[in-house]
N, C-alpha and C positions, 0 to 999 in steps of 0.2 A: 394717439394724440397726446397721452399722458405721458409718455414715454419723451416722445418728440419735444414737448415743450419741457420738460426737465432738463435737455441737454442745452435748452437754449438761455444763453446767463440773462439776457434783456428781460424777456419774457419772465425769468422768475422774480431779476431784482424789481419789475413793477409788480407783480404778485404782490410780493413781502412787505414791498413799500404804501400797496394801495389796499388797503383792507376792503374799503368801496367794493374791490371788484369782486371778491371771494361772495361777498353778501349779492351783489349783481346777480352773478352768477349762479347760485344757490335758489335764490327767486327764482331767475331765469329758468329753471330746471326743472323746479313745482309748478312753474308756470305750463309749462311744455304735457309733465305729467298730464298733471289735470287738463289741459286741453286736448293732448294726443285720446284721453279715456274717453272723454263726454262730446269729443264732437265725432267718435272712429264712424260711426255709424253715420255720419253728413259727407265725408269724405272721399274720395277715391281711394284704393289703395294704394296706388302708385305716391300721391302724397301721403297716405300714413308711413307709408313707408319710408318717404323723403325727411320728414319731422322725425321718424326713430332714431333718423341716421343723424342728423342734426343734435340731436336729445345726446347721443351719444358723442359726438363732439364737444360740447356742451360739457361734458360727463367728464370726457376726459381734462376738458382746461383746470375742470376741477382738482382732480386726482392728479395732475401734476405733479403737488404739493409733497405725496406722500414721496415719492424721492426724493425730497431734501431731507425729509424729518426721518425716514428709514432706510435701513441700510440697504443694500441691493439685494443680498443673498436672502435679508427677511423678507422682500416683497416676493422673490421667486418661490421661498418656501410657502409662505401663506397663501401664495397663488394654486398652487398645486395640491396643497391641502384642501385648499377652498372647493378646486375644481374635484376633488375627488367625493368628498360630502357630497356638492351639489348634484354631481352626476347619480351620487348611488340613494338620495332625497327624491330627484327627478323620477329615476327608473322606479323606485316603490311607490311614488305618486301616481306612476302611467297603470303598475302591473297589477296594485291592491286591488282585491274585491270588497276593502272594508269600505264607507261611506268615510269620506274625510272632511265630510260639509262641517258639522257641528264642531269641528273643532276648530275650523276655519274663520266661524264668530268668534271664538275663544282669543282666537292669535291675533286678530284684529283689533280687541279689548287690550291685549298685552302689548301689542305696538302701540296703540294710541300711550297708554302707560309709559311707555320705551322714551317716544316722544317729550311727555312731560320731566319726566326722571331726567332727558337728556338735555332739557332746555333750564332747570332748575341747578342743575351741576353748573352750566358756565357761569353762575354766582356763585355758589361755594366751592366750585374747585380739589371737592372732596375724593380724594384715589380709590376711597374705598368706595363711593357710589359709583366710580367711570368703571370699575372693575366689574360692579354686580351687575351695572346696563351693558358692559361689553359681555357678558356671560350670558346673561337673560337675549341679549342684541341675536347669539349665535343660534340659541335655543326658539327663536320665535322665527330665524329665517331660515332653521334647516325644515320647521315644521311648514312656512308658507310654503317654501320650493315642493315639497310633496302636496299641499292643498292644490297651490296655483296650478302645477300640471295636471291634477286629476279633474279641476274647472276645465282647462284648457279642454282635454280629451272628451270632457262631456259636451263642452262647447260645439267643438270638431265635429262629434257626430251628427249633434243636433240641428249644425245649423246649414243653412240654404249655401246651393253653388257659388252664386254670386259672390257670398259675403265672406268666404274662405281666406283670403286674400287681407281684408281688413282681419280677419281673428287671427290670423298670423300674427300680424304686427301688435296688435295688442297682448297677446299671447309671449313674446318676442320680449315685449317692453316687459310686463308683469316679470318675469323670468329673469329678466338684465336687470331690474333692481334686485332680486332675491339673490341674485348672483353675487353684485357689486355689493350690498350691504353686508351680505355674509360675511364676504373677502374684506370689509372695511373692521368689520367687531372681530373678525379672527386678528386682522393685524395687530387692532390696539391689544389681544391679548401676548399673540406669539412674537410681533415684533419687536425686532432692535434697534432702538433709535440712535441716530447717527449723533 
């Protein structure tokens, strides 16, 4: 989707021109989170699954953006970087025998943190703070991808037949931000802006 609407010039010149919609949008996407989380368990799967899919549309009208401001070849590298962390985060999340609960409070504290850091910076504008929350940004979501999978598995075993179906997609979502953030704090570090 991100891809798609990058090539399409309407679509970006109302982008650039309508700030409204990036803010829209971003709502729109918290919006979704949070409802896809708190209501999985009221739902069928079939719709959580329908709202993932959506979330990630959504996702991508977002991420559009980042092909105008980056060059191509840094979105393919930081892709692939991204995807290779997260895989080898994932796998030590699934295969650990350590407990990665307690630190999963920790990483929680330090995103909420991330958060503040990163709503503080669009007033000051400061490079050297976008720099330590892109660094700290990397380090807090290669730690989730190994917590959130090892939830996941514990999840998986724990839970009833029925409900397999909704832990996926939740499971799915959790994962696809850790993913997507990742690959967002990698870029502002490694990319090249057009």
């Amino acid at each position: 989707v991100a891809l798609f609407c990058s090539t399409n010039q309407a679509f970006i010149q109302f982008y650039v021109a309508n700030r409204w919609f990036m803010w829209a949008m971003l709502i729109l996407e918290l919006g979704m989170v949070f409802g896809i989380s708190a209501g999985i368990n009221k739902m069928s799967s079939t719709i959580a699954t329908a709202l993932f899919y959506l979330f990630a549309v959504v996702n991508g009208l977002m991420l559009s953006s980042i092909f105008v401001v980056y060059s191509p070849t840094a979105i393919v590298k930081t892709f692939f970087i991204t995807a290779g962390t997260f895989g080898a985060m994932s796998v030590y999340g699934y295969f650990t025998s350590q407990d990665l609960s307690k630190i999963g409070s920790y990483l929680f504290m330090a995103l909420i943190g991330l958060i503040i850091a990163s709503l503080v910076n669009i007033f000051l504008h400061s490079s050297t703070l976008d720099w330590i929350v892109s660094i700290a940004g990397v380090l807090i979501f290669i730690g989730l991808t190994a917590w959130d999978t090892q939830q996941i598995k514990a999840m998986a075993q724990a839970a009833p037949q029925d409900s397999v179906g909704r832990l996926a997609t939740l499971g799915a979502l959790s994962l696809y931000l850790d993913f997507i953030n990742l690959f967002l704090y990698l870029l502002r570090i490694f990319g090249n802006r057009d």
